[in-house]
C-alpha positions as a Markdown table, in Angstrom:
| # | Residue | x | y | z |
|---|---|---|---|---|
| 1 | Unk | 364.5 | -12.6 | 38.2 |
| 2 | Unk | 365.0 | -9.0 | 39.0 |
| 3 | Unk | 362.3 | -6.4 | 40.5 |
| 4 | Unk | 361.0 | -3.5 | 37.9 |
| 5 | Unk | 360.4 | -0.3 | 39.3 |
| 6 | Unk | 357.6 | 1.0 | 37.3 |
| 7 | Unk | 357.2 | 4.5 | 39.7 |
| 8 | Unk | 359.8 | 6.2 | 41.7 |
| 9 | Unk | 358.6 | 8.3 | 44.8 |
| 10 | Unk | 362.0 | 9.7 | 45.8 |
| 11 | Unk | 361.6 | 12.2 | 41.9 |
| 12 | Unk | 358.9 | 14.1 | 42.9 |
| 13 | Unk | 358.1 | 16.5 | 45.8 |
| 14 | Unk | 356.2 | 16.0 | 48.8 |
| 15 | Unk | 353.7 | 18.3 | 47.5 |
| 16 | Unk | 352.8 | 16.1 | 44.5 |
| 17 | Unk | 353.0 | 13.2 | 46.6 |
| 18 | Unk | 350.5 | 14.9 | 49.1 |
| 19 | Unk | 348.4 | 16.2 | 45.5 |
| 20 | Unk | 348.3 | 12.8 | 43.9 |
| 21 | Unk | 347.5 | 11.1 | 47.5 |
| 22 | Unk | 344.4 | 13.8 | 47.7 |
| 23 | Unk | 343.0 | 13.2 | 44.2 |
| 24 | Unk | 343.2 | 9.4 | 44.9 |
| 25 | Unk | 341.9 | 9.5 | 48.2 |
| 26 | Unk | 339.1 | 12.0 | 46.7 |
| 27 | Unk | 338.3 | 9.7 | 43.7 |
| 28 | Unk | 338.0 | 6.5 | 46.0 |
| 29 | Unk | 335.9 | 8.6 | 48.2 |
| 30 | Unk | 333.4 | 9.7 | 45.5 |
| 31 | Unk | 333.1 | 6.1 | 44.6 |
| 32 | Unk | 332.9 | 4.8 | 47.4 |
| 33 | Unk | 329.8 | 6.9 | 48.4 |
| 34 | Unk | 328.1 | 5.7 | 45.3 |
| 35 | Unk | 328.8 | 2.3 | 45.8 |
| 36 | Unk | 327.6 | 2.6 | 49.2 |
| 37 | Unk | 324.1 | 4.7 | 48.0 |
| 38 | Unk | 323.8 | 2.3 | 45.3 |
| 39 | Unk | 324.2 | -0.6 | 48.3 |
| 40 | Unk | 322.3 | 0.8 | 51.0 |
| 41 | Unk | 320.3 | 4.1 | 50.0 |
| 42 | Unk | 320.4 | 7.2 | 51.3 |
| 43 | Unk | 323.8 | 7.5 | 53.4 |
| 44 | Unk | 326.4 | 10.2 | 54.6 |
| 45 | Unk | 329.1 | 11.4 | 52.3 |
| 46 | Unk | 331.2 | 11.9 | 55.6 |
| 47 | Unk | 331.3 | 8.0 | 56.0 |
| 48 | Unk | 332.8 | 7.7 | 52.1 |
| 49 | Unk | 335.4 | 10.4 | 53.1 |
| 50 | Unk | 336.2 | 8.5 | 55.6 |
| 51 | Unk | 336.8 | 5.1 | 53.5 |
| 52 | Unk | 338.4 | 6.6 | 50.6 |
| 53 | Unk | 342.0 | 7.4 | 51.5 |
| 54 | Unk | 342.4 | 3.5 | 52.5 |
| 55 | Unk | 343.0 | 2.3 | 49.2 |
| 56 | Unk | 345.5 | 4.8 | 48.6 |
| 57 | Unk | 347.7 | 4.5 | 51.4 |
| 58 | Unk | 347.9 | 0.9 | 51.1 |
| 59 | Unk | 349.2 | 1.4 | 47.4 |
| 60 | Unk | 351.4 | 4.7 | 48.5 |
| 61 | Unk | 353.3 | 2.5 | 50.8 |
| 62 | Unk | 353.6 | -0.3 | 48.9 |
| 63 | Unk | 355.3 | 1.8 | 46.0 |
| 64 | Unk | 357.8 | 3.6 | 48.8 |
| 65 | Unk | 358.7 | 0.6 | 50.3 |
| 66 | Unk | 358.9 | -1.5 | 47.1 |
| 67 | Unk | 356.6 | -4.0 | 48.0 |
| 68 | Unk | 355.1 | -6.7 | 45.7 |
| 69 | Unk | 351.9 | -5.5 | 44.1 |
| 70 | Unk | 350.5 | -8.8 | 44.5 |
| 71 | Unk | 350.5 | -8.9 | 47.7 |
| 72 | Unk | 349.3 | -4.9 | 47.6 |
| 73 | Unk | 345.8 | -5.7 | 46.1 |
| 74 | Unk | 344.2 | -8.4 | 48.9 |
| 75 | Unk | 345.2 | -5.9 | 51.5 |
| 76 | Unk | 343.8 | -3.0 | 49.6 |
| 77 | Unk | 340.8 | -4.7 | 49.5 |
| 78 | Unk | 340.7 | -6.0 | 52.8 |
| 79 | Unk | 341.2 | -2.2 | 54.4 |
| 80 | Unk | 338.5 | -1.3 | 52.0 |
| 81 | Unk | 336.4 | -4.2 | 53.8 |
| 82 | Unk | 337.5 | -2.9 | 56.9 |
| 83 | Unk | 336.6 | 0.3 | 56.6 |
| 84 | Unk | 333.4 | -0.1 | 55.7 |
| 85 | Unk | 332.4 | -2.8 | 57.8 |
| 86 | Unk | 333.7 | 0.0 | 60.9 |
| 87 | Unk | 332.1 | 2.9 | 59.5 |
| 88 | Unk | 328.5 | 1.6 | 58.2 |
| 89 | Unk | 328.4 | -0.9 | 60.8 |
| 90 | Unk | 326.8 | -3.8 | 58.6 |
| 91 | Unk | 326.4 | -7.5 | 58.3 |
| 92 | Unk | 330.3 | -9.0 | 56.7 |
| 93 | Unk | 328.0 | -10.6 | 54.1 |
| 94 | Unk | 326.5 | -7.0 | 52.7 |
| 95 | Unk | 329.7 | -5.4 | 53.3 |
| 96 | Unk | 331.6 | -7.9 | 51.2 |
| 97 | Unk | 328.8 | -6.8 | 48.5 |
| 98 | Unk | 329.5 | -3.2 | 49.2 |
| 99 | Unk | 333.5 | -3.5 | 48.4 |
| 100 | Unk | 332.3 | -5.5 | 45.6 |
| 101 | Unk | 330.1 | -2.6 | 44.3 |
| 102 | Unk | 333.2 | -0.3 | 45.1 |
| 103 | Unk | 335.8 | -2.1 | 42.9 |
| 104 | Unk | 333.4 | -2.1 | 40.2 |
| 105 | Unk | 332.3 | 1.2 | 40.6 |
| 106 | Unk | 335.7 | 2.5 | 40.5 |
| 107 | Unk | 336.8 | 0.5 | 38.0 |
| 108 | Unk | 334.2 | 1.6 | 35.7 |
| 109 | Unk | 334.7 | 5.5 | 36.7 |
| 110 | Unk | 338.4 | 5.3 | 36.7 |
| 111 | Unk | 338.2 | 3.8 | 33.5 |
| 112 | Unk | 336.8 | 6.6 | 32.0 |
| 113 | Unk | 337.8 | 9.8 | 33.6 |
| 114 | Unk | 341.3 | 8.6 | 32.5 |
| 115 | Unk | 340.1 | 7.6 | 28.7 |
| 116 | Unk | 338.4 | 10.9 | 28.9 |
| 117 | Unk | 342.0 | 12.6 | 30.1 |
| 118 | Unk | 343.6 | 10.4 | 27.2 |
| 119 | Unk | 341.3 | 12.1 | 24.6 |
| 120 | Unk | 341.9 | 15.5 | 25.8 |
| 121 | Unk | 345.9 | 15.1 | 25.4 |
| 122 | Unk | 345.6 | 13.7 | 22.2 |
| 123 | Unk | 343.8 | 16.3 | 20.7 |
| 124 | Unk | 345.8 | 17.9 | 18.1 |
| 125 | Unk | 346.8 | 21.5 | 18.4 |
């Protein structure tokens, strides 16, 4: 069975690459702060920063090496863990339940900044 390329790195520039890398890392920043204040309370946005370019790098690297996506998800996931677990210094147990928050929350926001974006090119005119 042959491998399908669904996105090709080597097209664009290394300024979108660095722009689409940023918004990622920004987006699973942003969720990754509410998922945490949602978790835990009152916490620092610099810790989120922090966490939020994980997920994307995992997936950048993946895509320019060609790597099974499969296998691209559990290690997503487990830097996401990672990260957390270094940064907010908390039990594995709650941490698993703040990644857990995390995949939901961006999940849910992902789903519909980009339904939202859909709308907005479909409108006519």
């Amino acid at each position: 069975m042959g491998m399908v390329v669904l996105q090709n790195v080597s097209s664009a520039s290394a300024a979108q690459v660095a722009g689409t890398f940023a918004l990622f890392a920004l987006f699973f920043s942003v969720t990754a702060h509410l998922a945490a204040r949602n978790v835990l309370g009152d916490v620092e946005m610099r810790r989120a920063v922090a966490v939020g370019p994980g997920i994307p790098a995992v997936s950048f690297v993946f895509v320019a090496l060609g790597w099974p996506a499969p296998v691209a998800v559990p290690l997503a996931l487990a830097v996401d863990f990672g990260l957390f677990r270094l940064l907010y210094e908390r039990s594995a147990r709650l941490t698993a339940y703040l990644t857990l928050i995390h995949v939901v929350v961006s999940i849910i926001l992902g789903v519909i900044v980009f339904g939202l974006l859909a709308l907005i090119q479909s409108a006519p005119g």
